[in-house]
N, C-alpha and C positions, 0 to 999 in steps of 0.2 A: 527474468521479468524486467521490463524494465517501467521509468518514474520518471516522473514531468511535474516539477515543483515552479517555475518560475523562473526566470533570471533577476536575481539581486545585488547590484555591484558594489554595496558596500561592503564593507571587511567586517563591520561589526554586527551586520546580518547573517553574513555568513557563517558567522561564526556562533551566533542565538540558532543558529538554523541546525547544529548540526544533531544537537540532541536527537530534534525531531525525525531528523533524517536516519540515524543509527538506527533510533528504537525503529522507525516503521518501517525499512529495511528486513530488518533482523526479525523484528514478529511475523513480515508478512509472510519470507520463506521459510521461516521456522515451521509455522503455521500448517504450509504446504506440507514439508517433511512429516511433520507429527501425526498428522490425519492421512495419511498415506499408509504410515507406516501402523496406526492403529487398525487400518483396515486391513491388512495382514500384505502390507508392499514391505520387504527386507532394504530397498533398494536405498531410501534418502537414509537408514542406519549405515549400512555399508559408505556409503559416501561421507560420512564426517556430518549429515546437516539435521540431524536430531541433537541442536545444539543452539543457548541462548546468545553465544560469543558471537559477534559481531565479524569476526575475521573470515566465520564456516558462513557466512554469505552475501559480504558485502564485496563487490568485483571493485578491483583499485581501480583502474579506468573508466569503469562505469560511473564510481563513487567522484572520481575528479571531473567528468567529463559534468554529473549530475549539479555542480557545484561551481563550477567554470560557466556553463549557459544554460542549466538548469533542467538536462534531460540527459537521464542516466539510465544504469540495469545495475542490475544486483545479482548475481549466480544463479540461475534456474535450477531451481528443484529437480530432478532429475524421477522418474516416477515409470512403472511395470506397472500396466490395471492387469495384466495377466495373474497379479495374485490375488485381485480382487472377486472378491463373492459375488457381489450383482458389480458388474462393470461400469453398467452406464449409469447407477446410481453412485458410484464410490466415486467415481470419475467426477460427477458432479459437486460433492460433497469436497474433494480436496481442490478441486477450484475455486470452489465460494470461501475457502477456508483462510486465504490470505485477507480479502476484501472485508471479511468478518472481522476480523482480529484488528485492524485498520481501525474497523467504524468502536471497536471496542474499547480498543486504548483512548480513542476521540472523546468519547461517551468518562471514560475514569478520568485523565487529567483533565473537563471542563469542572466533573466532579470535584476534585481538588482545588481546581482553580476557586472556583463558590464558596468550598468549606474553609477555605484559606480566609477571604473576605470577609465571609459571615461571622465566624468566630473570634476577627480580632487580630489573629495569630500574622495578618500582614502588615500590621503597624510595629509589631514586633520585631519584623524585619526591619525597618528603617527602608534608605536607601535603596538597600538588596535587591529588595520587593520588586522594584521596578524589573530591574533583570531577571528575576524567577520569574515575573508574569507574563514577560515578553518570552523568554522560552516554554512555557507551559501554552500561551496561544500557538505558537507554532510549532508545537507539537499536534495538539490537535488541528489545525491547520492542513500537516501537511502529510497527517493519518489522512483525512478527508481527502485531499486532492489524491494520493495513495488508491484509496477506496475507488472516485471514481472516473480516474484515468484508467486505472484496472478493469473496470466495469465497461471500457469502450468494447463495441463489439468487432473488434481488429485482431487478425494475430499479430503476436504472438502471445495477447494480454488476456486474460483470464474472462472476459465477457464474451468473447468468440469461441472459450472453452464450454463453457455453460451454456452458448448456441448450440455447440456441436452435441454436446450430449441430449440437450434437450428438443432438440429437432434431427440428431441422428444425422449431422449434415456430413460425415464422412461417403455415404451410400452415395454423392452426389460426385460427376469429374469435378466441377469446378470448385469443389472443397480446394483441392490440391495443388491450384493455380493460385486459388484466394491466399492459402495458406503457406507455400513456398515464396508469395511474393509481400507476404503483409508486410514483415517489417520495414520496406521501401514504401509501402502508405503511409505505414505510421510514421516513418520520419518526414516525410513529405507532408503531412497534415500537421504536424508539431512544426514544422520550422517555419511554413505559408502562415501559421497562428492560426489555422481553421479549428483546432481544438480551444482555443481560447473562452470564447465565448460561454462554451460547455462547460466546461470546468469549474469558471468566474460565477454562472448561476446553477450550478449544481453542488461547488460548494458552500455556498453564501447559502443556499437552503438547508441545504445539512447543519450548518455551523447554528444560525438561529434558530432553528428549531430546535438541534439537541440542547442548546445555550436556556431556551425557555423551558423546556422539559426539567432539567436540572433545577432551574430556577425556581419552578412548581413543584416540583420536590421536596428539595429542600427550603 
């Protein structure tokens, strides 16, 4: 799978940054594997990726490559719908499963974030503070952009999975053209910055809205 966070050239970004990066990494294809494999796929156990460790799916090249100029991949889940019961439902369900888990983490740490503030408990940090806050926004940050760069409808990213099942666009030739040649779009569209735009107000929506929800909440 792969992530498009930004390019950040300073060192001490990069380095608030990578929390965020690990966890939404590792939850997103965890994610994949687990609901795969609850739908009765052997396939992500046998491979090592029904696993929280950071190592069973973050790709070192990807990971540097993501971090270096801001557009990476992480190990692809690997996935049999042949052991699946209804196919094109399960299919669909372990696609949506990383983008889920994304918008989920985003959704707890702004929760934290709030309950930190509200209670007090971040004067108590002092100093600290400043840096827990700046990694807990870019956590959810870059859960969000995670979600929905994922969400684009391109292969090899999970919004063109969710096409295919839900319009069945396999029955079609030019599935196979679209899909053997996406990842040449998508990096062609990431490095032109035609995804920029996308992303800047999709997650700027995401962010304030969960940001108010929470707020209303709590």
């Amino acid at each position: 799978m792969l992530y498009v966070i930004g390019n950040y050239n300073n060192f001490i970004d990069k380095l608030l940054f990578l929390p965020g990066i690990i966890i939404g990494i590792t939850f997103h294809e965890a994610a994949h594997g687990y609901v795969s494999h609850w739908l009765g796929d052997p396939t992500p156990q046998n491979q090592g990726r029904l696993s929280l460790n950071p190592l069973a799916h973050i790709d070192p090249m990807g990971f540097i490559a993501l971090l270096l100029v801001g557009f990476g991949w992480g190990k692809p889940v690997m996935i049999d719908p042949r052991y699946y019961k209804k196919p094109k439902r399960d299919e669909l369900l372990v696609s949506l499963a990383g983008v889920t888990t994304n918008l989920i983490i985003a959704i707890i740490f702004a929760i934290i974030q709030i309950l930190i503030i509200d209670t007090g408990f971040a004067y108590s940090l002092g100093a600290s503070w400043n840096v827990i806050n700046t990694i807990i926004q870019y956590i959810v940050f870059v859960n969000l952009v995670l979600m929905c760069f994922n969400l684009l409808p391109i292969p090899p990213l999970d919004g063109f999975s969710v096409l295919t099942q839900i319009f069945d666009l396999r029955k079609y030739d030019w599935y196979y053209k679209i899909y053997s040649n996406g990842f040449f779009i998508l990096m062609l569209l990431v490095f032109i910055g035609a995804l920029d735009g996308f992303l800047d107000k999709s997650v700027t929506f995401f962010y304030y809205n969960i940001m108010r929800a929470v707020l209303n909440i709590i």
